[in-house]
PyMOL Python script that loads the backbone (N, CA, C, O; Angstrom):
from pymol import cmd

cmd.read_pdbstr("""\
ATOM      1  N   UNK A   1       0.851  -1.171   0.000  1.00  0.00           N
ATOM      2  CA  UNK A   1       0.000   0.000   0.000  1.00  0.00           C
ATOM      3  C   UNK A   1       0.901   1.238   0.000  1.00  0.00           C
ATOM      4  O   UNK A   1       2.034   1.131   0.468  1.00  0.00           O
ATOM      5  N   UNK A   2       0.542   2.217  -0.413  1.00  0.00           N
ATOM      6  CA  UNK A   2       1.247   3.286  -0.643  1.00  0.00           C
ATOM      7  C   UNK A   2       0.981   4.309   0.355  1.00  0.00           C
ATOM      8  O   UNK A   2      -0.045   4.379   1.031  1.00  0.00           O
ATOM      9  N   UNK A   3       2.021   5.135   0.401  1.00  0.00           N
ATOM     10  CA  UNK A   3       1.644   6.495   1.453  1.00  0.00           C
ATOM     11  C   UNK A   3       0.232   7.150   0.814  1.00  0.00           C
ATOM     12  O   UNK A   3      -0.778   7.187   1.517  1.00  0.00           O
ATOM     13  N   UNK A   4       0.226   7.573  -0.318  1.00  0.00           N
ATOM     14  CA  UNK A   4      -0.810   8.313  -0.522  1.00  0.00           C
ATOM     15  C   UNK A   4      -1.909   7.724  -0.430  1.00  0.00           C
ATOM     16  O   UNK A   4      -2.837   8.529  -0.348  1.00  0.00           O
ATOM     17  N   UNK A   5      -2.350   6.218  -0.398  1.00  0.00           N
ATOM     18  CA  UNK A   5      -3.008   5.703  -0.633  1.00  0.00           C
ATOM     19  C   UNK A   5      -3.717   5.201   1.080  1.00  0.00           C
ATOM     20  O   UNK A   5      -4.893   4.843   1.146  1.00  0.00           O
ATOM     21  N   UNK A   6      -2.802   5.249   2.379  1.00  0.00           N
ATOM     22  CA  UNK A   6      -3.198   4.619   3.313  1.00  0.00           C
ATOM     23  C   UNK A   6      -3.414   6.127   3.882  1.00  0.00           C
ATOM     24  O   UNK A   6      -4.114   6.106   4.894  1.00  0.00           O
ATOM     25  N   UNK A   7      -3.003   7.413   3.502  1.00  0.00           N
ATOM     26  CA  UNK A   7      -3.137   8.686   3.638  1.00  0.00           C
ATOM     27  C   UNK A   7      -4.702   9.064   3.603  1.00  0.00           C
ATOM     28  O   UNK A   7      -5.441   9.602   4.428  1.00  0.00           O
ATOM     29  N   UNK A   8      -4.920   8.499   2.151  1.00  0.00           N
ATOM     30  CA  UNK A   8      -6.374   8.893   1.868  1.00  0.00           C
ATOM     31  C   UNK A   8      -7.546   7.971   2.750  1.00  0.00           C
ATOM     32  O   UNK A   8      -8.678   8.345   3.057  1.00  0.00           O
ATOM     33  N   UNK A   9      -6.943   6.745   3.031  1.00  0.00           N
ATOM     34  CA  UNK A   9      -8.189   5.793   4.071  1.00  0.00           C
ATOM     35  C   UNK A   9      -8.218   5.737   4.828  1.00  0.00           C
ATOM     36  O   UNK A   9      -8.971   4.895   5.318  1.00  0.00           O
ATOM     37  N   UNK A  10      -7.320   6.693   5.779  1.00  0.00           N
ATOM     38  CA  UNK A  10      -7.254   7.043   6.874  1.00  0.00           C
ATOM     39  C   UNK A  10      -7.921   8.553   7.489  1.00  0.00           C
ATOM     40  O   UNK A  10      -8.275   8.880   8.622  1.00  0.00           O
ATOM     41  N   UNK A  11      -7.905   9.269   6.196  1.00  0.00           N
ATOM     42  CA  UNK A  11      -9.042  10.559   6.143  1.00  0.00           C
ATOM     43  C   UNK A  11     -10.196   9.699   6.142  1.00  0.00           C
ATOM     44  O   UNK A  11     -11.084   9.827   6.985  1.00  0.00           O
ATOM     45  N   UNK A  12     -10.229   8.700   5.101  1.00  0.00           N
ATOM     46  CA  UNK A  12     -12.034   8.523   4.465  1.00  0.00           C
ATOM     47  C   UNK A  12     -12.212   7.874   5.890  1.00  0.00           C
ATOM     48  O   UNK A  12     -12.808   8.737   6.536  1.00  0.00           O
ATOM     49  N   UNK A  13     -12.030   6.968   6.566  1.00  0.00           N
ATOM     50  CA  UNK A  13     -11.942   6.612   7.954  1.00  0.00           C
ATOM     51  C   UNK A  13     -12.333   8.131   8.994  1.00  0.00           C
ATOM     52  O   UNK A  13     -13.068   7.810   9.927  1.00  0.00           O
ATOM     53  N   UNK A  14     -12.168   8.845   8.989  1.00  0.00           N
ATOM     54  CA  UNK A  14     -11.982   9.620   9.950  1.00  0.00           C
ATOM     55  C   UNK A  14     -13.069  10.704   9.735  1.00  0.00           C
ATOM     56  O   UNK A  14     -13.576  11.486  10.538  1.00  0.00           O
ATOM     57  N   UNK A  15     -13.263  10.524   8.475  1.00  0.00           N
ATOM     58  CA  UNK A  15     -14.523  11.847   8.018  1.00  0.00           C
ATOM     59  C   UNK A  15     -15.878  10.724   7.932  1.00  0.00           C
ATOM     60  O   UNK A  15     -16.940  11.329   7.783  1.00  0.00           O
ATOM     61  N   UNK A  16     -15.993   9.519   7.986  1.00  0.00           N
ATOM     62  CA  UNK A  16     -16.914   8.695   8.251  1.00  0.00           C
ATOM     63  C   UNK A  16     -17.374   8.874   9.639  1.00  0.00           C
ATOM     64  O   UNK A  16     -18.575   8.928   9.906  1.00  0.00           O
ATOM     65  N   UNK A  17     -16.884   8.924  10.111  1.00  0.00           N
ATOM     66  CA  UNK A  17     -16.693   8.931  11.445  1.00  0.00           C
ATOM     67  C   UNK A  17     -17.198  10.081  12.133  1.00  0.00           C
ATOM     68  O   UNK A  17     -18.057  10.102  13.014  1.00  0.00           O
ATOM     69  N   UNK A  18     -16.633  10.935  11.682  1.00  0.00           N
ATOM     70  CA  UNK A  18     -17.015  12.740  11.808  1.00  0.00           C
ATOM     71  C   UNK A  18     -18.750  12.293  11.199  1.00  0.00           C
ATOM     72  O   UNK A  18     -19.610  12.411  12.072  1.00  0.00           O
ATOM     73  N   UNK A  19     -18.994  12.060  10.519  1.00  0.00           N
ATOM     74  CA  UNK A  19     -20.238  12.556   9.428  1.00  0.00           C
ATOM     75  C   UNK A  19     -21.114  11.806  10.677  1.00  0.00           C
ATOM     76  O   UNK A  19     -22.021  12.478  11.168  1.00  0.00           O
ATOM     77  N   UNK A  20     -20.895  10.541  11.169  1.00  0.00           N
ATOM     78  CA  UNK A  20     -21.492   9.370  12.063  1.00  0.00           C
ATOM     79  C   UNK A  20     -22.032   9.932  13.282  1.00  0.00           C
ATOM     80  O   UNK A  20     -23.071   9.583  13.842  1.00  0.00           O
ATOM     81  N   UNK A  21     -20.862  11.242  13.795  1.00  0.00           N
ATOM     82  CA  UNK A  21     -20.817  11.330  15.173  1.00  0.00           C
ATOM     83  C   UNK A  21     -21.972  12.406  15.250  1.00  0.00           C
ATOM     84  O   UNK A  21     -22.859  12.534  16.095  1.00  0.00           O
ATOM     85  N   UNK A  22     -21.670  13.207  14.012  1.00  0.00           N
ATOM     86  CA  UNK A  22     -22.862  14.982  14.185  1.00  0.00           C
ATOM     87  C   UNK A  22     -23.630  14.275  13.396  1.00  0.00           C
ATOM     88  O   UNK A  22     -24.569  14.007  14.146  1.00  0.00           O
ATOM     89  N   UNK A  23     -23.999  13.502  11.772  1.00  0.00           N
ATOM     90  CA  UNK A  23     -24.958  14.128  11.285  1.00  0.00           C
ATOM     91  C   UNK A  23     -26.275  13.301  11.940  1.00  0.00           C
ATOM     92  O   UNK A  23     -26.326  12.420  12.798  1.00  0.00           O
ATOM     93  N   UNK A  24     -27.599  14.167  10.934  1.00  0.00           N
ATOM     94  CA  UNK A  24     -28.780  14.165  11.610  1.00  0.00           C
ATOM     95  C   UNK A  24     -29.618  13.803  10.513  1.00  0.00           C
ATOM     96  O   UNK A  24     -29.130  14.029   9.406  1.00  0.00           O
ATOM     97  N   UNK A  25     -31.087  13.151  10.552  1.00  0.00           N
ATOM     98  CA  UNK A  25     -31.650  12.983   9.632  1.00  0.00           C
ATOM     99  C   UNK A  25     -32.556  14.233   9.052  1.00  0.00           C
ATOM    100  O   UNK A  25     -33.680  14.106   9.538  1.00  0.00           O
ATOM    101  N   UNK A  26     -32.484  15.609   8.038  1.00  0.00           N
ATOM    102  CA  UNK A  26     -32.486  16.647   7.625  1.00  0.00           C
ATOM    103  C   UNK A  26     -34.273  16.593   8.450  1.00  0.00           C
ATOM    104  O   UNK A  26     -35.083  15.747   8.070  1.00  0.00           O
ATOM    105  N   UNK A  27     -34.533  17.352   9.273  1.00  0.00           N
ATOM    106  CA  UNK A  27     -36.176  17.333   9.334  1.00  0.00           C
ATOM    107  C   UNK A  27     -36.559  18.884   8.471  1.00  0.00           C
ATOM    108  O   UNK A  27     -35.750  19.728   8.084  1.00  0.00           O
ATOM    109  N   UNK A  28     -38.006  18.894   8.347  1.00  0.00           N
ATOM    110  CA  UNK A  28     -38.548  19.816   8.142  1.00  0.00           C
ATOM    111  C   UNK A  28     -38.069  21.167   8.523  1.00  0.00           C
ATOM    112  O   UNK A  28     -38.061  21.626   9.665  1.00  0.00           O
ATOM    113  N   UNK A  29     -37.674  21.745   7.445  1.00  0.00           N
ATOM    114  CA  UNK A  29     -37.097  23.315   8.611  1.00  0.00           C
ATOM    115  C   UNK A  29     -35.717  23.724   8.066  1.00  0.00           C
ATOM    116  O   UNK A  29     -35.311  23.766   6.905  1.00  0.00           O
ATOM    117  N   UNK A  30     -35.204  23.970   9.055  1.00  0.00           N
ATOM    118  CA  UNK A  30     -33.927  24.827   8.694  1.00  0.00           C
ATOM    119  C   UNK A  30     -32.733  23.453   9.559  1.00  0.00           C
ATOM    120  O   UNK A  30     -32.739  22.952  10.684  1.00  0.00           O
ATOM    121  N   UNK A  31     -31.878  23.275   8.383  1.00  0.00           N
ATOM    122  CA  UNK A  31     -30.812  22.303   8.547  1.00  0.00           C
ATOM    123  C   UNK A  31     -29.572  22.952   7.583  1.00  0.00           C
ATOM    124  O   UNK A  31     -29.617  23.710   6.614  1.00  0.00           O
ATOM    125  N   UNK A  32     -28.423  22.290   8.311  1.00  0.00           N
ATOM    126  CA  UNK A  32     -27.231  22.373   7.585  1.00  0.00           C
ATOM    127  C   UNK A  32     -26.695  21.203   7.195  1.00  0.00           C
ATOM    128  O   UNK A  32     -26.636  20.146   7.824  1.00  0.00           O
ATOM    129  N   UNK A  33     -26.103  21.597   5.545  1.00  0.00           N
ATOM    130  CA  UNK A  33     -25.327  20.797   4.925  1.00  0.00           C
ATOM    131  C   UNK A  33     -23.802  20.719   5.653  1.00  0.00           C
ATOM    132  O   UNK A  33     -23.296  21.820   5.871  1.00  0.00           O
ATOM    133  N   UNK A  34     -22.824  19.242   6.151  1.00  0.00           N
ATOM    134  CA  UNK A  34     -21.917  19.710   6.473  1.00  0.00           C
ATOM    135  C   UNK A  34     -20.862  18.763   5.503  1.00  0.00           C
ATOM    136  O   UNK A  34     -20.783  17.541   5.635  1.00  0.00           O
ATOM    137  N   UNK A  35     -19.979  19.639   4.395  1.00  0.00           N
ATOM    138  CA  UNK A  35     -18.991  18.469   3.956  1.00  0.00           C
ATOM    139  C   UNK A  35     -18.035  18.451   4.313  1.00  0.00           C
ATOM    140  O   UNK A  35     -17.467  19.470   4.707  1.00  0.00           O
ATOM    141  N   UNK A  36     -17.488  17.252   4.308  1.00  0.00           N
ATOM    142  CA  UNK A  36     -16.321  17.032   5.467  1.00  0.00           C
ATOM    143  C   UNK A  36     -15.322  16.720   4.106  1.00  0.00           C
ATOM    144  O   UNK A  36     -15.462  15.556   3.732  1.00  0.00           O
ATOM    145  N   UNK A  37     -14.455  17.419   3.376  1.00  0.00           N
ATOM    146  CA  UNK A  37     -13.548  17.888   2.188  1.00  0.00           C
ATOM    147  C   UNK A  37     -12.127  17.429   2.736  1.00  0.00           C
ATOM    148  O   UNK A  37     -11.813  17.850   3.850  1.00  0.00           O
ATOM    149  N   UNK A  38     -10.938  16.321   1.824  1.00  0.00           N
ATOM    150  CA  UNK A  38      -9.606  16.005   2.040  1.00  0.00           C
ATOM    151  C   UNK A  38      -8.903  17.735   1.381  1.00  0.00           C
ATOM    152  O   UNK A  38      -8.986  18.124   0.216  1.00  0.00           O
ATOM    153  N   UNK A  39      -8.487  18.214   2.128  1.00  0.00           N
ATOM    154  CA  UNK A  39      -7.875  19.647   1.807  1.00  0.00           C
ATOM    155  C   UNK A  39      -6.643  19.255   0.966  1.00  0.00           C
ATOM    156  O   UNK A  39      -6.182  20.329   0.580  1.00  0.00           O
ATOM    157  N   UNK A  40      -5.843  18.201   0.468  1.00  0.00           N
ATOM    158  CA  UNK A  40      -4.899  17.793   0.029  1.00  0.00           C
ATOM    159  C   UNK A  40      -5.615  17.295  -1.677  1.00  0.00           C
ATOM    160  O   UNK A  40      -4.933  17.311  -2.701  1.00  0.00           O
ATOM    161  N   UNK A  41      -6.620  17.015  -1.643  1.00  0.00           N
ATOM    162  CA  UNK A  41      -7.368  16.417  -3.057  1.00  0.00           C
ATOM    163  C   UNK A  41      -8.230  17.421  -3.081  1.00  0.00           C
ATOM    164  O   UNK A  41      -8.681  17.836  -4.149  1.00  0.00           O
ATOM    165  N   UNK A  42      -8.608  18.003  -1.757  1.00  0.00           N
ATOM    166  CA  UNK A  42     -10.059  18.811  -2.228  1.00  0.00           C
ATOM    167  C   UNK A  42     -11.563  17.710  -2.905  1.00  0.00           C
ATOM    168  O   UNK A  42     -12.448  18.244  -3.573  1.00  0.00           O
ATOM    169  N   UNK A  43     -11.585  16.429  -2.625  1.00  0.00           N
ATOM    170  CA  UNK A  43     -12.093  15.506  -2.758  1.00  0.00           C
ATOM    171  C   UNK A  43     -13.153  15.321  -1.795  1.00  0.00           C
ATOM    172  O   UNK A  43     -12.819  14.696  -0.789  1.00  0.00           O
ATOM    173  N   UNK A  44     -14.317  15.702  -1.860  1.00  0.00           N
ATOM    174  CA  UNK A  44     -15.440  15.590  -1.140  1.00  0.00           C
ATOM    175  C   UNK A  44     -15.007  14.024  -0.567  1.00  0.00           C
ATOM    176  O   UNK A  44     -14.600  13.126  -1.303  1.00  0.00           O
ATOM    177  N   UNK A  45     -15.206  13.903   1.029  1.00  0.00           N
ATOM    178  CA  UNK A  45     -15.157  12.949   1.589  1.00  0.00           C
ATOM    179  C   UNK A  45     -16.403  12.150   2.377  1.00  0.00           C
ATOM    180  O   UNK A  45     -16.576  10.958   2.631  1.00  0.00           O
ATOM    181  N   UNK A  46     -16.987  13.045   2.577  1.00  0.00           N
ATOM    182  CA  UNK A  46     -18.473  13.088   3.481  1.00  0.00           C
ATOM    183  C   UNK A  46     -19.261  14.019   3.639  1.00  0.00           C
ATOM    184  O   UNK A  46     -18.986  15.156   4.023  1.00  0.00           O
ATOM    185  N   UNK A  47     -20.675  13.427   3.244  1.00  0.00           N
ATOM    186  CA  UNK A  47     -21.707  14.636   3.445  1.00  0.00           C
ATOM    187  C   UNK A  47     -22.727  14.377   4.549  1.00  0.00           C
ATOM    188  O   UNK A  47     -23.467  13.402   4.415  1.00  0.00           O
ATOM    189  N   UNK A  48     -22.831  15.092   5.545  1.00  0.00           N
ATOM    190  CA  UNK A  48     -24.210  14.952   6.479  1.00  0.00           C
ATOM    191  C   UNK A  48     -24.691  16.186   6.667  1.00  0.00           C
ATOM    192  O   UNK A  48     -24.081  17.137   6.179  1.00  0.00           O
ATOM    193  N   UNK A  49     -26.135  16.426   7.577  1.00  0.00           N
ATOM    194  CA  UNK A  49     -26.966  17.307   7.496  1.00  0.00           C
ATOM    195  C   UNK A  49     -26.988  17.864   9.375  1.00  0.00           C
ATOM    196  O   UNK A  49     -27.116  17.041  10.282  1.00  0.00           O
ATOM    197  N   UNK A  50     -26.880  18.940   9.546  1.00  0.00           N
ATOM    198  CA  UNK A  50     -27.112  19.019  11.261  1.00  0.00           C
ATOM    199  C   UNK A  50     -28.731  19.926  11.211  1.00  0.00           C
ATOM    200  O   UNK A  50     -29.141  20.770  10.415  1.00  0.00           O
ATOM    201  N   UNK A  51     -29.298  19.373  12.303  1.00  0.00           N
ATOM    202  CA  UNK A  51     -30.947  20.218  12.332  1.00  0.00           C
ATOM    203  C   UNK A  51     -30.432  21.947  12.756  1.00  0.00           C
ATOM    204  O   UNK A  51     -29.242  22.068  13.045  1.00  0.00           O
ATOM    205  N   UNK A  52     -30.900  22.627  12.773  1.00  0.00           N
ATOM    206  CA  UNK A  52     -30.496  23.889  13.332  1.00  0.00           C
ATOM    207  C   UNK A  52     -31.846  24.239  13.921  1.00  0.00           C
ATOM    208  O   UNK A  52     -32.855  24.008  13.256  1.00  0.00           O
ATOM    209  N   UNK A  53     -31.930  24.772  15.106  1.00  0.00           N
ATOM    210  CA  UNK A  53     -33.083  25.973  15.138  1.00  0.00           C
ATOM    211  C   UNK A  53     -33.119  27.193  15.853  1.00  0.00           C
ATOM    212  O   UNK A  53     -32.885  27.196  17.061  1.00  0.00           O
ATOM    213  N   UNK A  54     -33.403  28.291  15.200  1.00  0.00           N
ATOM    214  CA  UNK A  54     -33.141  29.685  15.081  1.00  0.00           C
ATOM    215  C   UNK A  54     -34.203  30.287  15.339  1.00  0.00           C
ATOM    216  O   UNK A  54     -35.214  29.917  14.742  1.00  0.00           O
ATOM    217  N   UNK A  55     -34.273  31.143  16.087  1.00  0.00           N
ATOM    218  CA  UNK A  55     -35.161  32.543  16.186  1.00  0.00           C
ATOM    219  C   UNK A  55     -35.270  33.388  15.752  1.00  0.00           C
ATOM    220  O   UNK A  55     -35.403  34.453  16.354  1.00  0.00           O
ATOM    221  N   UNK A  56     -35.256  33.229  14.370  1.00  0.00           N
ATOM    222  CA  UNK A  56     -34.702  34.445  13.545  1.00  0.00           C
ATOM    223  C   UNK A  56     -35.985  33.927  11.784  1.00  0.00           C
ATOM    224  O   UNK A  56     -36.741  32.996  11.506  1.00  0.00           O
ATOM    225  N   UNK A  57     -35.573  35.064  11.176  1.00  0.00           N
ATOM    226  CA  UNK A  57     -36.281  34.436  10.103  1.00  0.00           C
ATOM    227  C   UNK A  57     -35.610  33.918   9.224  1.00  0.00           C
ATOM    228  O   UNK A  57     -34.422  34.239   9.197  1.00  0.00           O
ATOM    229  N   UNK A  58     -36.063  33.042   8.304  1.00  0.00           N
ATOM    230  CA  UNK A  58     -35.434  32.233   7.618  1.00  0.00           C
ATOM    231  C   UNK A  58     -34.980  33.246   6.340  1.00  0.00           C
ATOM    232  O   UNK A  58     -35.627  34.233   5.990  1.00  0.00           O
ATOM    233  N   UNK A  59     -33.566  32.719   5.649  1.00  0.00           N
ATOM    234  CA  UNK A  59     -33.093  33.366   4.802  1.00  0.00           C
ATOM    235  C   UNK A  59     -33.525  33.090   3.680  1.00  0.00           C
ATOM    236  O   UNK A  59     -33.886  31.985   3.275  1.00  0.00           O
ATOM    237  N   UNK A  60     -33.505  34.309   2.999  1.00  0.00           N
ATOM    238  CA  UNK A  60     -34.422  34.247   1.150  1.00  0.00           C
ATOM    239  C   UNK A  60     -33.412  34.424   0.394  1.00  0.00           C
ATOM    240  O   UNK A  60     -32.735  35.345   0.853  1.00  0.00           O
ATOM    241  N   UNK A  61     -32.990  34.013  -0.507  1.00  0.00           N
ATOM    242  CA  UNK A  61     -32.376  34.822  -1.618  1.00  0.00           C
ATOM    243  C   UNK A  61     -33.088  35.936  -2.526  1.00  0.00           C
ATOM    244  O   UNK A  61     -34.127  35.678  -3.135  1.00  0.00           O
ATOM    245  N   UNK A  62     -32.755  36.608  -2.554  1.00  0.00           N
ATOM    246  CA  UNK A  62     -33.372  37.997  -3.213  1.00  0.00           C
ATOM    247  C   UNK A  62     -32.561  38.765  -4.347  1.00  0.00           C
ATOM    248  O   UNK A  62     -31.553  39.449  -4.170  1.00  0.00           O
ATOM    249  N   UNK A  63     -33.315  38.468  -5.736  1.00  0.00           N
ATOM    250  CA  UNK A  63     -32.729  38.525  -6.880  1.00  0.00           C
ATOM    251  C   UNK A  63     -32.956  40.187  -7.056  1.00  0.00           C
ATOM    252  O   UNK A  63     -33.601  40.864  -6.256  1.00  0.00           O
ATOM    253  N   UNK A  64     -32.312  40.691  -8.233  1.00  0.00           N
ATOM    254  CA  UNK A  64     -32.466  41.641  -8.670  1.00  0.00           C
ATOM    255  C   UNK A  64     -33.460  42.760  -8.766  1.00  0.00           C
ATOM    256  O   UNK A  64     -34.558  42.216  -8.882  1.00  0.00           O
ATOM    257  N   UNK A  65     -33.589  43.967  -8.773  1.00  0.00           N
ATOM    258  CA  UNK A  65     -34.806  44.504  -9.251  1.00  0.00           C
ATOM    259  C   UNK A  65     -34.765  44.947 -10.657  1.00  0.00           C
ATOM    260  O   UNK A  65     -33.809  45.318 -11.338  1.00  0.00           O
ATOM    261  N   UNK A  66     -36.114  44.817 -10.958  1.00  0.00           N
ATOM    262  CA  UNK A  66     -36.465  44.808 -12.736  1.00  0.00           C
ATOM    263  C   UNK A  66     -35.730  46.027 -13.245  1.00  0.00           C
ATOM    264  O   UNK A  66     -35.765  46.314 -14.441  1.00  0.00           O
TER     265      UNK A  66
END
""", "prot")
cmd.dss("prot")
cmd.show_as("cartoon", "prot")
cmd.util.cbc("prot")
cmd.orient("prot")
């Protein structure tokens, strides 16, 4: 096995893990996307979702005016 190679399954190991420990199943509402990215590949490693809830109003995107 190679350095780069026991390098990278030892991230994918570790961002599994990460994703295992926080994420959440997305409910209704306001949630965050969290990706857990190898900064050396920049290679998406893991994606999970955390619930959030806020007292605030929810954010719009708001396009241009005519």
């Amino acid at each position: 096995m190679t350095s780069d190679l026991a390098r990278l399954m030892a991230a994918q190991a570790k961002a599994d893990e990460i994703a295992r420990t926080v994420g959440e199943s997305p409910e209704p509402g306001r949630h965050l996307r969290v990706a857990i990215t190898d900064p050396e590949t920049e290679q998406r490693l893991a994606t999970c979702f955390v619930n959030v809830e806020i007292d605030a109003p929810m954010l719009r995107l708001v396009g241009e005016a005519p």
